[in-house]
C-alpha positions in Angstrom: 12.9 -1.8 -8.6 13.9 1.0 -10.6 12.7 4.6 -10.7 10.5 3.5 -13.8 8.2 0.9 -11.5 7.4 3.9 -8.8 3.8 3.8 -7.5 3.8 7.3 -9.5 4.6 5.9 -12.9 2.8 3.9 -15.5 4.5 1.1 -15.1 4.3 1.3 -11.6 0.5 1.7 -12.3 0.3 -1.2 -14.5 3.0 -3.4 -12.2 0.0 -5.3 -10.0 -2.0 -5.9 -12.6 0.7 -7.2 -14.6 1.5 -9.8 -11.4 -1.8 -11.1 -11.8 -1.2 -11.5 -15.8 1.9 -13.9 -14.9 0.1 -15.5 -12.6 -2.9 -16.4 -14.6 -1.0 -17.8 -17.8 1.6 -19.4 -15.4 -1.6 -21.0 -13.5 -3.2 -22.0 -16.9 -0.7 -23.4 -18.2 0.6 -25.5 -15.8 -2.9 -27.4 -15.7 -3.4 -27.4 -19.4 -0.1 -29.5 -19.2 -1.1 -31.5 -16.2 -4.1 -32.9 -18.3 -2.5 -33.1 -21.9 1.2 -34.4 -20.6 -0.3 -36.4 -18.2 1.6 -34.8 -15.4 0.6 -35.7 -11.5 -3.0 -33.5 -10.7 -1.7 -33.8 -7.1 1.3 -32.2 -7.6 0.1 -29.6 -9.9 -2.5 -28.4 -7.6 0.2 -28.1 -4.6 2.2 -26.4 -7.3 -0.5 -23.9 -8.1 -1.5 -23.4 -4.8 2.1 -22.6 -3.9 2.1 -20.0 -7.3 -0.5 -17.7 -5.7 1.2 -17.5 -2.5 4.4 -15.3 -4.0 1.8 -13.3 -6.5 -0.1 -12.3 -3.6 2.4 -11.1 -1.4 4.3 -9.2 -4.4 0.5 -7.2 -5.0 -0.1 -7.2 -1.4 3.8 -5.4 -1.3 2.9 -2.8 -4.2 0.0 -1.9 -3.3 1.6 -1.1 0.6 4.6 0.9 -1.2 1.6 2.8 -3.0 -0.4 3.4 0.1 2.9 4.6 1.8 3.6 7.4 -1.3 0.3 8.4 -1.6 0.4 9.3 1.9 4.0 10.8 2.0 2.7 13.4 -0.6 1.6 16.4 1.6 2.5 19.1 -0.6 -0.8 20.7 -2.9 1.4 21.5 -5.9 -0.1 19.8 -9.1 3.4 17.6 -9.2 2.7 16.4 -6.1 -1.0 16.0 -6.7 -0.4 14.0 -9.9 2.0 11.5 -7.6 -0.7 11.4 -5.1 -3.2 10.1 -7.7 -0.8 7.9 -9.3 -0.3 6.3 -6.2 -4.1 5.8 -5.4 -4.8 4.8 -8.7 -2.3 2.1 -8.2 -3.2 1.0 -4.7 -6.5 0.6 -6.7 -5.4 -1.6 -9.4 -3.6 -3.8 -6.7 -7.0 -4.4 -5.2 -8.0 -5.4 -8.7 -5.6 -7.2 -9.1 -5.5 -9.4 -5.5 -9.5 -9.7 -6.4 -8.3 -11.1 -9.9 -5.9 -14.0 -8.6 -8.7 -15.0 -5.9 -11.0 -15.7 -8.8 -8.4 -17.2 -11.0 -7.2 -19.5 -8.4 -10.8 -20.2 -7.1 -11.7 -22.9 -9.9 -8.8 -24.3 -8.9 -9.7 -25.2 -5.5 -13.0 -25.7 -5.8 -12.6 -28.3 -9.4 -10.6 -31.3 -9.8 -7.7 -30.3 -11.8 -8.5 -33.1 -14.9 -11.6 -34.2 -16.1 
């Protein structure tokens, strides 16, 4: 990634939670087309099942590569205190954001894919 998706920048803030945003309209959509198109529900759950795999491990991998900055930072200047909480605060939304994709992917499991 760039120097603009850092831990420390907004869009490195806004970077997990905008995994769990492509996962959920990918996710969505792909079983909105299973029912109307008529596509194979046992395919389509495999497929989303195998969806959540990749968007987990890309949060899980932000939110380590915050965890890591936010504890490389040992300096109390207020730069360094504003990467600090920049890191945290995205650590935090990649929490959020592995919480999100478990309850996204949840009915999905638990629900037969077409009713």
């Amino acid at each position: 990634m760039g120097r603009f998706a850092r831990p420390s920048t907004l869009v490195g803030i806004a970077a997990p939670m905008a995994v769990w945003a492509l996962h959920f309209v990918v996710l969505y959509s792909l079983q909105g087309l299973t029912c109307g198109e008529g596509w194979n529900p046992r395919s389509s759950f495999w497929a989303m099942v195998a969806l959540t795999i990749p968007a987990l491990a890309a949060i899980a991998w932000l939110g380590l590569r915050a965890l890591r900055t936010a504890r490389a930072v040992t300096s109390g200047e207020p730069a360094a205190r504003r990467v600090r909480f920049a890191a945290q605060a995205t650590g935090l939304c990649a929490v959020l954001a592995t919480v999100a994709v478990l309850f996204t992917v949840v009915p999905v499991l638990l629900l037969p894919v077409c009713r």
